[in-house]
N, C-alpha and C positions, 0 to 999 in steps of 0.2 A: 585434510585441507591444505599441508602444507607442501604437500607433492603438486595441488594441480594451482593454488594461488600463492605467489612470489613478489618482493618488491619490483621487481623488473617489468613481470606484465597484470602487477595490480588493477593500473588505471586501465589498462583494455579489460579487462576482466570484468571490473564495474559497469563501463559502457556497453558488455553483451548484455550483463542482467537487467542494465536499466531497459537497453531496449527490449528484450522478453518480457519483463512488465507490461511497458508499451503497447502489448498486443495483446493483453488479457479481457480488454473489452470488447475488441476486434472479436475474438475467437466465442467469447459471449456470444456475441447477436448469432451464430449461426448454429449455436447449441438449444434443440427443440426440448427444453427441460426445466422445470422449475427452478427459479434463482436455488432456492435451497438443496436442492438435489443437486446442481452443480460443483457448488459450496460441499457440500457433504462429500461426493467424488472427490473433488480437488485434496479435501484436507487428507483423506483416507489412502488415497493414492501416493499424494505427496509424500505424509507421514513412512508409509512403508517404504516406499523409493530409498530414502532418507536414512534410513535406516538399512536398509540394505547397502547404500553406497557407504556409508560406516563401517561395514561390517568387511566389505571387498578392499577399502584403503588402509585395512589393519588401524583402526581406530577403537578409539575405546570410550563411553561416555562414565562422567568423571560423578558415583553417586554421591560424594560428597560435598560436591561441588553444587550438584543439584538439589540432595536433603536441604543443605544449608540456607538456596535460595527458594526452597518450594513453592511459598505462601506468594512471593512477586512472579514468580513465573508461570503459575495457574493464572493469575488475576490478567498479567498480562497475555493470556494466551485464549482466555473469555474474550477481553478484547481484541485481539484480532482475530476468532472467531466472529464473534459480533460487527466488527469492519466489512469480511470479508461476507455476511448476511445482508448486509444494507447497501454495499456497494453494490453487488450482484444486483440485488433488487432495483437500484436505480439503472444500471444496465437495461433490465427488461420493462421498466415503464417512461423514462427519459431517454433522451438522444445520449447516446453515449459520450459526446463529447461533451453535454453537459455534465454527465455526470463524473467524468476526470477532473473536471477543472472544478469542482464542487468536493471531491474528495482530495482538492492540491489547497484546499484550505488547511489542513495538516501544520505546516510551518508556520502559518500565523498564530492559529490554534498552540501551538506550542509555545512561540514566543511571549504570547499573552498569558501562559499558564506557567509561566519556568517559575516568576517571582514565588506564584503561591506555592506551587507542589516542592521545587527545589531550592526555593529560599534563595534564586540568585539574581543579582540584578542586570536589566534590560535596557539598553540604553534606547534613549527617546528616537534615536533613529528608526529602529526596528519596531519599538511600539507601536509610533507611528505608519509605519509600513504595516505593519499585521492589521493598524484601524481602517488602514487602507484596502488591505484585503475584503478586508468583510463588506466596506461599499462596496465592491467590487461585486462580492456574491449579490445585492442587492439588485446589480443590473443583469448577473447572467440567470438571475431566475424567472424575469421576465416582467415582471409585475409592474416595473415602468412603462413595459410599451403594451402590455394582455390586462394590466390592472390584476384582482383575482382569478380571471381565467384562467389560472396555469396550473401545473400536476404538481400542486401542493404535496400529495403521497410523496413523487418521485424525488422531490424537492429536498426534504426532507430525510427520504432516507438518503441522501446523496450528503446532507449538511453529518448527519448520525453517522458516516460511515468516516470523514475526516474525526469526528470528536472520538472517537472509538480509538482509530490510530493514532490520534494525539494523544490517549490515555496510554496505549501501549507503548511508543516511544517512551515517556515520561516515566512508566513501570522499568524500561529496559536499562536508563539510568539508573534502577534504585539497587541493579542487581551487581553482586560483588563478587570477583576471583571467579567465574565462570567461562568457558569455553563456546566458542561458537555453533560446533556442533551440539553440546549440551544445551545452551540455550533454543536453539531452534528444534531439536527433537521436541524437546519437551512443549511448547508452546505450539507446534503444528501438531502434538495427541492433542492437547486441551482444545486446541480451535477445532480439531476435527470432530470429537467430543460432544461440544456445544453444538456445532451443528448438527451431527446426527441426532444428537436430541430431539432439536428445536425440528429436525425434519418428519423425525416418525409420529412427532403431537400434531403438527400439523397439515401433513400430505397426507391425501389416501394413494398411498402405496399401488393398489391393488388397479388404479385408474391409469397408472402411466402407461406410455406408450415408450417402446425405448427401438431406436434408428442405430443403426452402426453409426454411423457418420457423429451422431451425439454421444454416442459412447467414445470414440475415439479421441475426440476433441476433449471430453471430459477428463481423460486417460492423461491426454497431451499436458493437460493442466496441469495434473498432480507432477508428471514426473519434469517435465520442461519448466512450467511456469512458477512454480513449486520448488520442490525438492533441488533441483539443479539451480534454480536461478539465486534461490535464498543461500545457498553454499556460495555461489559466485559472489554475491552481494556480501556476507560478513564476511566470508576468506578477503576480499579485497577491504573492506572497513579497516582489518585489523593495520594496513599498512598502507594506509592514507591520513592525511589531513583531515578533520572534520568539514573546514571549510570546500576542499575540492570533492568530498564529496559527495556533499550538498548541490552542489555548482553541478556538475553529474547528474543529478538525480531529477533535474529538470529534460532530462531524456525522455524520462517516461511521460509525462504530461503532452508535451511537445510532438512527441511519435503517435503518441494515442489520441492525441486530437487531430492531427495530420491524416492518420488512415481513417478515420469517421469523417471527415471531407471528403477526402480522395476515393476512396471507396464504397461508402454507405451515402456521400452526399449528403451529407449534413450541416443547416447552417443556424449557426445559434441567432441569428439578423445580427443589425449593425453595432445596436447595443451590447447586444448580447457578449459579440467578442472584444465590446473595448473593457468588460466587465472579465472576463475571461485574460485581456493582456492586463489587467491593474489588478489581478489575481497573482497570475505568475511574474509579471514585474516587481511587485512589489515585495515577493521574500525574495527575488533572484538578486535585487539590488542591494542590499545587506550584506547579502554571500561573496558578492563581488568586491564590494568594497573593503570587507576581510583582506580577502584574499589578495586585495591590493595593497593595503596595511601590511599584512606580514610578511611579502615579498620587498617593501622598502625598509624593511625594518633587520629583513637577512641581508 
C-alpha cells in the first residue's frame, strides 16, 4: 500500500474511492441477480483480488497481528457482511437513492453509540445532530406523506444496513497494532463467508439464470468496487485527518444520489429530500465545524 498511497496524493486517492462507492448502487439496479448472490460475488471476488494485489506488491499479512486481533475482526467482518446483505436488499426493493441516504444514517448511529460501546464523551452539538438525523429518516421513509403504505421490508433493511456498519466501525476502533491490508483481508473472507452461507440456505441455486452482462458487473464489484476501492480508502485513512476524512466521505452519498436522479429518475417527492438534506446535513455539519476548530487552533 505504500508504493501506490502517499501523503502527497492521499487526499486524491480518498476522493476516487469515495466516488467508486458512489456507484455501487448504480451498478446494482442493472445486475439481474439476487441481492444475495450479488453480495456473495462481490465478497468472493473482492477477497481474492485482494489478495492477489498482496501478493503482486511484495506484501505480507502480519499473522500476529491478526491471531492477536481475531475475536474483533471476525465479529466485525459478520458485520459488514451483514451491511453489505441488507443494503443490497434495499437496492432491489426501494429506490436506491432511498436506500443511500438510509444507510448514511451510519455517523449518527455512531455518534449516538461512541458513549456506550467506547466510553467517550459526545458533545451535545453532535448528539443533537445525530437526533436530528433520525427525524430525518422519519421523513425520507415516507410515512408522513404515504402514512403505512410504504415498503416497510425495504425500509428497514435500508435502517439494518446503517446499524450493521455502525457496529463495524465501532469493532474497527477496538482493533490494536494491525495493518490495513491485514485488517481488510481478513474481514472481506468473513463477510464473504457470511454471505455464502446466508446464500446457499437461502437460494435455490439450481433456479438462476446468469447473463454475462450480470456476471461482469458482479466481477466489476469485487475487484473495482471492493478489493481496489477498500485499499484506496485505508492506504489514504492512514495519512489523513479523521475530520477531512469524514468531510470526504460524503462523496459517496452525494454521487449515489445524484446518478439515481440523473439516470434512473428517481425522486424521493419534496419531503422526502428535505429528509434526505437533514440526513446528510446534519453529521456534515459537526465535521465541518471540527475542521474549522483545528485549522484556527494551527
Amino acid at each position: 500500500m505504500r508504493d501506490i498511497v502517499n501523503p502527497k496524493n492521499a487526499r486524491l486517492l480518498m476522493v476516487v474511492a469515495m466516488s467508486i462507492f458512489g456507484t455501487i448502487g448504480l451498478t446494482t439496479y442493472y445486475i439481474d441477480l439476487p441481492s444475495s448472490i450479488i453480495v456473495a460475488g462481490r465478497g468472493i471476488v473482492g477477497t481474492a483480488f485482494l489478495l492477489l494485489l498482496i501478493v503482486l506488491m511484495g506484501s505480507r499479512l502480519s499473522k500476529e497481528d491478526i491471531l492477536g486481533n481475531m475475536f474483533t475482526l471476525v465479529c466485525s467482518g459478520i458485520c459488514l457482511g451483514l451491511n453489505w446483505l441488507f443494503l443490497f436488499e434495499a437496492y432491489k426493493t426501494i429506490e436506491i437513492s432511498e436506500a443511500i441516504v438510509l444507510n448514511y444514517l451510519t455517523p449518527a448511529l455512531t455518534i449516538l453509540m461512541t458513549p456506550v460501546f467506547l466510553k467517550q464523551n459526545v458533545s451535545f452539538l453532535k448528539l443533537g445532530c445525530a437526533l436530528l438525523a433520525l427525524f430525518g429518516l422519519i421523513l425520507v421513509s415516507g410515512i408522513v406523506e404515504n402514512g403505512m403504505d410504504v415498503d416497510l421490508y425495504g425500509l428497514l433493511c435500508g435502517v439494518l444496513a446503517a446499524v450493521f456498519y455502525t457496529a463495524m466501525i465501532l469493532l474497527n476502533k477496538k482493533l490494536k497494532s494491525i495493518g490495513s491490508y491485514d485488517r481488510t483481508s481478513v474481514q472481506l473472507f468473513v463477510a464473504a463467508v457470511v454471505v455464502v452461507i446466508y446464500s446457499l440456505l437461502s437460494v435455490d441455486l439450481s433456479s438462476l439464470e446468469f447473463d454475462m452482462m450480470s456476471i461482469g458487473l458482479v466481477v466489476m464489484l469485487g475487484i473495482v468496487h471492493t478489493a481496489i476501492a477498500f485499499t484506496l480508502y485505508f492506504g489514504s485513512l492512514a495519512y489523513m485527518d479523521a475530520p477531512d476524512a469524514a468531510l470526504l466521505g460524503y462523496i459517496e452519498p452525494v454521487l449515489g444520489v445524484l446518478l439515481s436522479v440523473i439516470i434512473l429518475h428517481e425522486d424521493l417527492g419534496m419531503v422526502g429530500w428535505i429528509g434526505a438534506a437533514i440526513i446528510l446535513g446534519s453529521t456534515f455539519v459537526p465535521e465541518a465545524l471540527e475542521i474549522a476548530r483545528n485549522r484556527r487552533k494551527g
